[in-house]
C-alpha positions as a LaTeX table, in Angstrom:
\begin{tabular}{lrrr}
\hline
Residue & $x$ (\AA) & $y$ (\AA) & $z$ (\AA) \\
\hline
Unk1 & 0.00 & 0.00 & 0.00 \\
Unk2 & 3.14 & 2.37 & 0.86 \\
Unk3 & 4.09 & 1.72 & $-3.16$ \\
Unk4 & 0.55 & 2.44 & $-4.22$ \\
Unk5 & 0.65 & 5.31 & $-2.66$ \\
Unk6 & 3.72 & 6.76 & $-3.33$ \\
Unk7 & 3.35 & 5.84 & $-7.12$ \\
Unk8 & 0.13 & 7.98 & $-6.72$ \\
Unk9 & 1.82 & 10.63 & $-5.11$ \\
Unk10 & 4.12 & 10.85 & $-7.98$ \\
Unk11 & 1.48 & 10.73 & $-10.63$ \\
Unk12 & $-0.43$ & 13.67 & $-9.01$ \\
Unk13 & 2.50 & 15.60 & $-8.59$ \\
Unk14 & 3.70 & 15.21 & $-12.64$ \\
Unk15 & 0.31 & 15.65 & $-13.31$ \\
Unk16 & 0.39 & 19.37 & $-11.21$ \\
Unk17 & 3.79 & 20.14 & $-13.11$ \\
Unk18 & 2.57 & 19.06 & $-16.63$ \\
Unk19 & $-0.28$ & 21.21 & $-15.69$ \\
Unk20 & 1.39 & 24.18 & $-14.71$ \\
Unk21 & 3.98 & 24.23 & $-17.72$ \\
Unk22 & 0.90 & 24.22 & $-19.89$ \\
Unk23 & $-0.69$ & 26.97 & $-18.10$ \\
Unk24 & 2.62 & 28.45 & $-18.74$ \\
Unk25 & 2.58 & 27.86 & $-22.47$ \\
Unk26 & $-0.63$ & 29.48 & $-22.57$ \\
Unk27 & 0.56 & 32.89 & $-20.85$ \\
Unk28 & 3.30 & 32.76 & $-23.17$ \\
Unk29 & 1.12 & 31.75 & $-26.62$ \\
Unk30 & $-1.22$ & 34.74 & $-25.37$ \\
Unk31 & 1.56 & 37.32 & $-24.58$ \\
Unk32 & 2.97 & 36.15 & $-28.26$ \\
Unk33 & $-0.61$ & 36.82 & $-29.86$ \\
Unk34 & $-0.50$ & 40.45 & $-28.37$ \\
Unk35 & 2.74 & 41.19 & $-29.33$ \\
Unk36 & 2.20 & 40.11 & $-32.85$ \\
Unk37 & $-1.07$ & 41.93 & $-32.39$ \\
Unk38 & 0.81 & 45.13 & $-31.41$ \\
Unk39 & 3.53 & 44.79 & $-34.08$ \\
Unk40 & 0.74 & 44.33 & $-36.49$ \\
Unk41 & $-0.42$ & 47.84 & $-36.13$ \\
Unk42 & 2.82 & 49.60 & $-35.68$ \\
Unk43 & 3.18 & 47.73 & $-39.14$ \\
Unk44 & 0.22 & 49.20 & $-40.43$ \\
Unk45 & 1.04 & 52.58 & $-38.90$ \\
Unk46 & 4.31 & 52.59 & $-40.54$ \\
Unk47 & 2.70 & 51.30 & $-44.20$ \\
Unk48 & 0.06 & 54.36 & $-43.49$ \\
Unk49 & 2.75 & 57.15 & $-42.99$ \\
Unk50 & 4.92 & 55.64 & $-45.74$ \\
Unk51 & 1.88 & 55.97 & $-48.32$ \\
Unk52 & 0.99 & 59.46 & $-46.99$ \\
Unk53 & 4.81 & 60.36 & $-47.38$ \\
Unk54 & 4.79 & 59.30 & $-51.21$ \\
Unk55 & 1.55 & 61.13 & $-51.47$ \\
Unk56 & 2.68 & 64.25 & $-50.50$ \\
Unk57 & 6.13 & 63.97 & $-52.54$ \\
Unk58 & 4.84 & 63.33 & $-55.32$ \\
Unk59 & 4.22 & 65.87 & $-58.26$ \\
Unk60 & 2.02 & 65.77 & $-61.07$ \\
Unk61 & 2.15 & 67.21 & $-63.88$ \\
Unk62 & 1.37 & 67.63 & $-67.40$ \\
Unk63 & 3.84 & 67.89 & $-70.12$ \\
Unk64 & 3.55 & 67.83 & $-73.42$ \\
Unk65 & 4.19 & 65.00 & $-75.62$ \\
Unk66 & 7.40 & 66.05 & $-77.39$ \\
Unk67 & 9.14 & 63.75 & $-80.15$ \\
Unk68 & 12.49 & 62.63 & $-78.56$ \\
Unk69 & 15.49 & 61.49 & $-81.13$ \\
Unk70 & 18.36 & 59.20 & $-79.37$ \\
Unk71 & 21.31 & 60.11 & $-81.27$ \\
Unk72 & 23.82 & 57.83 & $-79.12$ \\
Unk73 & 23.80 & 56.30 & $-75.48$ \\
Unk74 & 25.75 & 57.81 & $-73.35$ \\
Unk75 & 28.65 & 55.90 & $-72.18$ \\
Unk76 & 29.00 & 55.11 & $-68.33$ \\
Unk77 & 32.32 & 56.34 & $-66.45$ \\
Unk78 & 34.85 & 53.22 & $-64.88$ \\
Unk79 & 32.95 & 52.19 & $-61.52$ \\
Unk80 & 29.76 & 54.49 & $-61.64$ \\
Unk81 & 27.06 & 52.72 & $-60.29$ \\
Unk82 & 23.85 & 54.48 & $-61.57$ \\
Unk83 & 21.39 & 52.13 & $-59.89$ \\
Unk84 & 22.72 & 54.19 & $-56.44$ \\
Unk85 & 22.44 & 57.41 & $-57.41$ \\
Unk86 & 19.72 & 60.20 & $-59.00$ \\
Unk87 & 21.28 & 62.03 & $-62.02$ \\
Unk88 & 19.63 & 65.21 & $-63.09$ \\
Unk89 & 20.87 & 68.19 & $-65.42$ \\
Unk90 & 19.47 & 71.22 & $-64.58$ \\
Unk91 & 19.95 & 74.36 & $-67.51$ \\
Unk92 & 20.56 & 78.01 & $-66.09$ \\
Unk93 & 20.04 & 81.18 & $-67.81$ \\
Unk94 & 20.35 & 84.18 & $-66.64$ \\
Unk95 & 17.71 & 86.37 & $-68.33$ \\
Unk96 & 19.07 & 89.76 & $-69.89$ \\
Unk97 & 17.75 & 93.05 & $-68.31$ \\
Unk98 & 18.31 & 96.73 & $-68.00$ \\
Unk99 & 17.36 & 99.21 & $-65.60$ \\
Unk100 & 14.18 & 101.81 & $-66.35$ \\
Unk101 & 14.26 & 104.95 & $-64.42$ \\
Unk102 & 12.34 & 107.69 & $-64.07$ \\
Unk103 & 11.46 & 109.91 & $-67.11$ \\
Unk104 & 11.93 & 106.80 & $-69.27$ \\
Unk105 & 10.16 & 104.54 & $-71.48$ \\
Unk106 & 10.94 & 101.18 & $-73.22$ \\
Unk107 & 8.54 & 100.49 & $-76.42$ \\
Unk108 & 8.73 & 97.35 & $-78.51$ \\
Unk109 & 7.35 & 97.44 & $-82.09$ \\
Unk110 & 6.26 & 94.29 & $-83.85$ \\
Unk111 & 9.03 & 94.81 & $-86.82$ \\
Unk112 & 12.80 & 95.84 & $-86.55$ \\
Unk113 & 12.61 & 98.10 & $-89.49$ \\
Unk114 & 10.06 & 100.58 & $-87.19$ \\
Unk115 & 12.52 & 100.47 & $-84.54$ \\
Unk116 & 15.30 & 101.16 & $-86.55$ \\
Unk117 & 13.46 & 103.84 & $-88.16$ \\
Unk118 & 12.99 & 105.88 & $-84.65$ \\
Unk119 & 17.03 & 104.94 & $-83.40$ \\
Unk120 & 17.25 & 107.49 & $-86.66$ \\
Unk121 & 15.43 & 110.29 & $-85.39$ \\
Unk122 & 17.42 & 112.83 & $-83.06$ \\
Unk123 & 14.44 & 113.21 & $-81.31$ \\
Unk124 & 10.70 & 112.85 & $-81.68$ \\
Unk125 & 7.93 & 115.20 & $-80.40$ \\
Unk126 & 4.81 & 114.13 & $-78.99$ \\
Unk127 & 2.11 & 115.77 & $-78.54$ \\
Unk128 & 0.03 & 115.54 & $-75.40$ \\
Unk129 & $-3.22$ & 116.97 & $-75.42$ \\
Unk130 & $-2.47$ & 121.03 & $-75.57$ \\
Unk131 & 1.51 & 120.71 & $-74.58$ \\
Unk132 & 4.32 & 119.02 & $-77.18$ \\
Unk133 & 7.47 & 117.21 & $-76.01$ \\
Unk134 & 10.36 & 116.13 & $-77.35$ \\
Unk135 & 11.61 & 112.88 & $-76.47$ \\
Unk136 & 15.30 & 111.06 & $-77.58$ \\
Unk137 & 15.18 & 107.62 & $-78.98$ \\
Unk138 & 18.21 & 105.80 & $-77.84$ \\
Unk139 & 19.44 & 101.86 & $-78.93$ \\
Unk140 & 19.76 & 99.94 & $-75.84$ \\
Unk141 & 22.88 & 98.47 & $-74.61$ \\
Unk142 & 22.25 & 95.32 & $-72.56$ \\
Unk143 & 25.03 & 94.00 & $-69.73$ \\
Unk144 & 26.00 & 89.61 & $-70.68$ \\
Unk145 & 24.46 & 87.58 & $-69.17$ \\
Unk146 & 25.37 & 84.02 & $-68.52$ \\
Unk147 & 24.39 & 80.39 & $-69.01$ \\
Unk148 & 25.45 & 76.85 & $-67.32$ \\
Unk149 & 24.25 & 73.53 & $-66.47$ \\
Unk150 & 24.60 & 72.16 & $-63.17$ \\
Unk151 & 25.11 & 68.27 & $-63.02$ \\
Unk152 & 23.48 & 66.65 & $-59.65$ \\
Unk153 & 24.21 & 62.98 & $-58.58$ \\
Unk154 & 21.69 & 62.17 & $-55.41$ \\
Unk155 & 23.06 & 58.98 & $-53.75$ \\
Unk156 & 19.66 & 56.60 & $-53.70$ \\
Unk157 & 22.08 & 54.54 & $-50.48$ \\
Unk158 & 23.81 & 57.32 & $-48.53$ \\
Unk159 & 22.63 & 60.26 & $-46.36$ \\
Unk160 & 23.85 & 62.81 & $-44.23$ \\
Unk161 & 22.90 & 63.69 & $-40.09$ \\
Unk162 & 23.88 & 66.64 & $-38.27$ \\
Unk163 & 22.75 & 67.91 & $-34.63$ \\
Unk164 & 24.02 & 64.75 & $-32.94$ \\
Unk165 & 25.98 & 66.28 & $-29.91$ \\
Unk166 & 28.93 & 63.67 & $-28.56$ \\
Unk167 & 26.98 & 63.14 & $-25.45$ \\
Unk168 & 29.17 & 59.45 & $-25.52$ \\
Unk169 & 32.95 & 58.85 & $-26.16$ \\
Unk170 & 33.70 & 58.64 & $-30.26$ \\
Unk171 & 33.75 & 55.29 & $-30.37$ \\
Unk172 & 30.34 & 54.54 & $-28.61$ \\
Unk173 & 29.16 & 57.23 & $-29.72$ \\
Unk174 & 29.57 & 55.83 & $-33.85$ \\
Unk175 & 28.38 & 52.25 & $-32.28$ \\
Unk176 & 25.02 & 54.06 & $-30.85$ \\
Unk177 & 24.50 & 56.12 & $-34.00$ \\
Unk178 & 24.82 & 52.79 & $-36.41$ \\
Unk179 & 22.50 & 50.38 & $-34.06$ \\
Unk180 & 19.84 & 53.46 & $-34.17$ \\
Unk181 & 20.23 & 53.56 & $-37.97$ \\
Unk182 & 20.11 & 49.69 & $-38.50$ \\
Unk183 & 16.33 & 49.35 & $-37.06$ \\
Unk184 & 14.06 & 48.92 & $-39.29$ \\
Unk185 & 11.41 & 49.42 & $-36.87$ \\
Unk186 & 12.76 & 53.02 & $-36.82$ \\
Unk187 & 12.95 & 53.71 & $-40.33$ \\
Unk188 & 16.47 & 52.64 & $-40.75$ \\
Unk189 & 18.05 & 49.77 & $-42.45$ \\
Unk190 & 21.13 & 47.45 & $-42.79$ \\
Unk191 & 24.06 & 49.93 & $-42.44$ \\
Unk192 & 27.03 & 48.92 & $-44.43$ \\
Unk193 & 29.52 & 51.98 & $-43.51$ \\
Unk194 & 28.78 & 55.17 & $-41.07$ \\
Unk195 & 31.03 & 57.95 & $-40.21$ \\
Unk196 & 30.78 & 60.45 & $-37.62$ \\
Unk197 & 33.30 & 63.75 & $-36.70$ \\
Unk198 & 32.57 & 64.72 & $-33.10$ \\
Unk199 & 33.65 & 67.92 & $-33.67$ \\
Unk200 & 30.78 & 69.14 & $-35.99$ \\
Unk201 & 28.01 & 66.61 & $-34.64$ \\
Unk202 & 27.71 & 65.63 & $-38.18$ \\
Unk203 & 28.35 & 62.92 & $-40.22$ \\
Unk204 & 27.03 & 60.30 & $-42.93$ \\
Unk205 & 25.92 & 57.07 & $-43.40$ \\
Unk206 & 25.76 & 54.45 & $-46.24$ \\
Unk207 & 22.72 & 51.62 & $-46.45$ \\
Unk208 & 23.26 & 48.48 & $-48.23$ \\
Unk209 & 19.97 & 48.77 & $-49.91$ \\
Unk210 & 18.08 & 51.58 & $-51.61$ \\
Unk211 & 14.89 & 53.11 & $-50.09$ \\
Unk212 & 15.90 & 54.20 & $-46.87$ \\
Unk213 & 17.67 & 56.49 & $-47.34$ \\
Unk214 & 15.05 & 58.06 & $-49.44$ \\
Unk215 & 12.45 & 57.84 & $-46.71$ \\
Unk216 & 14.73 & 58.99 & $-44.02$ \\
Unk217 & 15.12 & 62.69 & $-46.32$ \\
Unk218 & 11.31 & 62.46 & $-46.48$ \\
Unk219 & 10.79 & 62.92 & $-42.85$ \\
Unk220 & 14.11 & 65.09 & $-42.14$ \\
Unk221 & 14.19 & 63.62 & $-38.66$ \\
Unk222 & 15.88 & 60.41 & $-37.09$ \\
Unk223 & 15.77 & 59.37 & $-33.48$ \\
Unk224 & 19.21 & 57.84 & $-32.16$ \\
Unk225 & 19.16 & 56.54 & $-28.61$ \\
Unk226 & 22.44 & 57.67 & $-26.97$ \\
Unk227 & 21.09 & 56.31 & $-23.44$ \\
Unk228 & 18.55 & 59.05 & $-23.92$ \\
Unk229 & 16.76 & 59.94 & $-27.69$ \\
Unk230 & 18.50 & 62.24 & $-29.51$ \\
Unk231 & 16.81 & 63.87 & $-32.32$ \\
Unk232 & 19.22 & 64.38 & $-35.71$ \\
Unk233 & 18.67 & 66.05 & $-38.27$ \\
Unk234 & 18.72 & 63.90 & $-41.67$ \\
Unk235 & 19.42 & 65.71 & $-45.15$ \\
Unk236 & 20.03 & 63.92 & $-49.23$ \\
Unk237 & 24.19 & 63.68 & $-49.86$ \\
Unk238 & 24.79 & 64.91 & $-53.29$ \\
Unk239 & 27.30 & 66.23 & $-55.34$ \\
Unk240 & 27.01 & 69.13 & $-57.76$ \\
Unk241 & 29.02 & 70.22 & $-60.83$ \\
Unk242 & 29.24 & 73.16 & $-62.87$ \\
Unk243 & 29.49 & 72.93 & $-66.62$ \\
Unk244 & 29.07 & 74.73 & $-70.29$ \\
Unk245 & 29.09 & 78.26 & $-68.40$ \\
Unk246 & 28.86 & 80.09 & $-70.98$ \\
Unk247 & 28.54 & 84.28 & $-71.57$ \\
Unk248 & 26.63 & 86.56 & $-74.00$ \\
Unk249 & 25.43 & 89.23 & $-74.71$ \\
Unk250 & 22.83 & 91.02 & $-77.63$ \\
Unk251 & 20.79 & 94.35 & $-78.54$ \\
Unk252 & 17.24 & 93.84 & $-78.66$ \\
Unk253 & 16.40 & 94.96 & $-82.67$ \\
Unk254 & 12.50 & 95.37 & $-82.00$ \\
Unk255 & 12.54 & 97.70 & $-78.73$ \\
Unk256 & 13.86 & 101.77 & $-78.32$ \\
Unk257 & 14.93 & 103.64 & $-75.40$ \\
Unk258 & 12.96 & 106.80 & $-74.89$ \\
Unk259 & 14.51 & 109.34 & $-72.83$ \\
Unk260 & 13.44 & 112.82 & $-71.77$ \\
Unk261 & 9.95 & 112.19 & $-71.17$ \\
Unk262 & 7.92 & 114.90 & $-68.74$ \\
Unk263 & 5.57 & 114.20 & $-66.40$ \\
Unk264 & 2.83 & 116.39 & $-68.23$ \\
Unk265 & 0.00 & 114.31 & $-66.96$ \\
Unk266 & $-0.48$ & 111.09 & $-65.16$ \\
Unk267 & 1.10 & 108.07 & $-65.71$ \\
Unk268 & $-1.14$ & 105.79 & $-67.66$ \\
Unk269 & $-2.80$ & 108.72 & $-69.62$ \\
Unk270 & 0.85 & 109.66 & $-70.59$ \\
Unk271 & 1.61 & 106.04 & $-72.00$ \\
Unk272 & $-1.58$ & 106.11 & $-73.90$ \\
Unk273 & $-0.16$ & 109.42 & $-75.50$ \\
Unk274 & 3.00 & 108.14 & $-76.56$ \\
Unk275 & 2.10 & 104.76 & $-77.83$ \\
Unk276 & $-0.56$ & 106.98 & $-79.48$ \\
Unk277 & 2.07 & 108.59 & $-81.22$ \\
Unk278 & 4.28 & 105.45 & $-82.22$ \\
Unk279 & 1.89 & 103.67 & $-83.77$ \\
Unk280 & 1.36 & 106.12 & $-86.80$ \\
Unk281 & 3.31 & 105.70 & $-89.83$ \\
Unk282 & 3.47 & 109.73 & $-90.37$ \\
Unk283 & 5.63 & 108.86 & $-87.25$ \\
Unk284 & 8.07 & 107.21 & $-88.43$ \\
Unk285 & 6.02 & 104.61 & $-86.21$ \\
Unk286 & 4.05 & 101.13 & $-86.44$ \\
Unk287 & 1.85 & 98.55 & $-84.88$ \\
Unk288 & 3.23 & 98.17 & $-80.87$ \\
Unk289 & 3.61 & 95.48 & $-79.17$ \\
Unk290 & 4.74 & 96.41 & $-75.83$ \\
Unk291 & 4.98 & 99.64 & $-74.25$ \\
Unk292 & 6.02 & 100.67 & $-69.88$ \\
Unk293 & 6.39 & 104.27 & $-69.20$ \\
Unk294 & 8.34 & 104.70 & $-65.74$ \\
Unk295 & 7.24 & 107.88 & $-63.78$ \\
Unk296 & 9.57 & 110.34 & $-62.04$ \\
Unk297 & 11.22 & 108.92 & $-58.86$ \\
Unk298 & 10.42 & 105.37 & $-59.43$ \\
Unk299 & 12.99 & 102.18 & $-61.28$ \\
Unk300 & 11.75 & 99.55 & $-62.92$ \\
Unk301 & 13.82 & 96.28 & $-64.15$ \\
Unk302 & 12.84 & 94.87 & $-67.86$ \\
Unk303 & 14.08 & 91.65 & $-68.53$ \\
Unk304 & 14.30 & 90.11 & $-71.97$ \\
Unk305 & 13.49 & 86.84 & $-73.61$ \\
Unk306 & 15.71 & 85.54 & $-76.45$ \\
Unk307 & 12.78 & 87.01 & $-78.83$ \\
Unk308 & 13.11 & 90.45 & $-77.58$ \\
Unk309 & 10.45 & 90.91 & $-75.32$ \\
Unk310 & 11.02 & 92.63 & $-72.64$ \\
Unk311 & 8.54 & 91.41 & $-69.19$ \\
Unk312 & 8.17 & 93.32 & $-65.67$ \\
Unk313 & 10.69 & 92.16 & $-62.64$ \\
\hline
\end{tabular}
């Protein structure tokens, strides 16, 4: 009976444990459910600001379908990779202009043969209701004006962080900032090389794949955990070149000068008056395209397209 009962002892008591390790498993199955619960909506949180990111970065527009010939392809230098970077060529021109000041008036004609007509007159009066003036016809002399193209390469791997303080020594400080950058559940990713210069607070750091570094420009912000969060400051690493800078410099043929001009009446009556006066061929004059009349004590900047006219600054 002393076996019986000792066997049954021992049953009851694997029984308890078997029982309790169960129990166990089922804390720990439940605590797993919640936690995959929990990461399931930081997921969806994450995909939700991601889409709303690409939403607002994106830009549409319409351009106009324009017949493209490919002459050549362009050959690829020794070791660029182009699936890393964003190329873009961006054209600059400086538009031409020249100063209008008071008493002065630029009109553009529709033909160069008017305008060259009036650069022959000494001077030309106009008449203004009961009063006459004369006013001088002068060519215009425009300062150059230049033109480049500036080359961008916008890694698609790298970025660059500043604002990080050294709040640790270098070393742990460079260890900190590439565990922050390596988790994904911050927005980061596998880091394959980071650099950091205590001095500035600054530094950069390259991803193995592309993507995050392109999210981590969109938000402009990274949290690093130094033993406390420290918020850094993320910004796109690109280089730049300058190339074809080029100067020149023209006379617009279509549009006169016109000096010497009295304020005999207001402003907008007087421009009426004088493009009044333009326009007829017993003139010397013709059709008008464009004329601005600048009033005493007031400037004016005219800038010119490559076809002459002149628009407001």
């Amino acid at each position: 009976m002393d076996d019986e009962d000792k066997i049954f002892d021992k049953f009851n008591k694997d029984l308890v444990e078997v029982q309790e390790e169960r129990t166990s498993l089922d804390r720990a199955q439940q605590d797993l459910k919640r936690e995959l619960h929990d990461l399931q909506k930081k997921l969806q949180l994450k995909r939700d600001e991601s889409d709303s990111l690409q939403r607002k970065f994106k830009i549409e527009a319409r351009i106009p379908v324009k017949a493209v010939k490919f002459v050549r392809e362009l050959e690829r230098e020794e070791g660029e990779e182009a699936d890393d970077q964003v190329q873009s060529v961006f054209t600059v021109t400086q538009r031409p202009s020249f100063l209008l000041k008071g008493g002065q008036a630029l009109i553009t004609f529709e033909e160069e043969k008017v305008a060259e007509q009036i650069l022959r007159l000494a001077k030309c009066s106009v008449a203004c209701d009961k009063a006459k003036m004369d006013v001088k016809p002068y060519a215009l002399s425009l300062d150059p004006s230049v033109k480049f193209e500036v080359h961008i390469q916008v890694s698609k791997k790298s970025v660059r962080f500043c604002n990080a303080p050294p709040t640790l020594p270098e070393e742990r400080m460079r260890d900190r900032l590439e565990l922050s950058f390596s988790r994904a559940s911050r927005g980061g990713g596998e880091v394959e090389k980071l650099e950091y210069h205590k001095d500035t607070g600054s530094g950069r750091v390259t991803f193995l794949s592309t993507g995050v570094a392109e999210n981590l420009v969109h938000r402009g912000k990274f949290c690093v955990d130094t033993g406390s969060d420290v918020v850094v400051d993320v910004l796109p690493l690109y280089e730049y070149q300058l190339r074809k800078f080029q100067t020149y410099s023209g006379a617009p043929r279509r549009t006169v000068l016109l000096g010497g001009i009295q304020a005999l009446m207001d402003e907008e009556d007087l421009q009426d008056h004088l493009e009044i006066h333009f326009q007829k061929p017993s003139n010397y004059g013709g059709e008008v395209e464009n004329i601005r009349y600048v009033p005493d004590g007031s400037l004016l900047t005219a800038f010119f397209s490559e076809d002459g006219k002149e628009k407001e600054a």
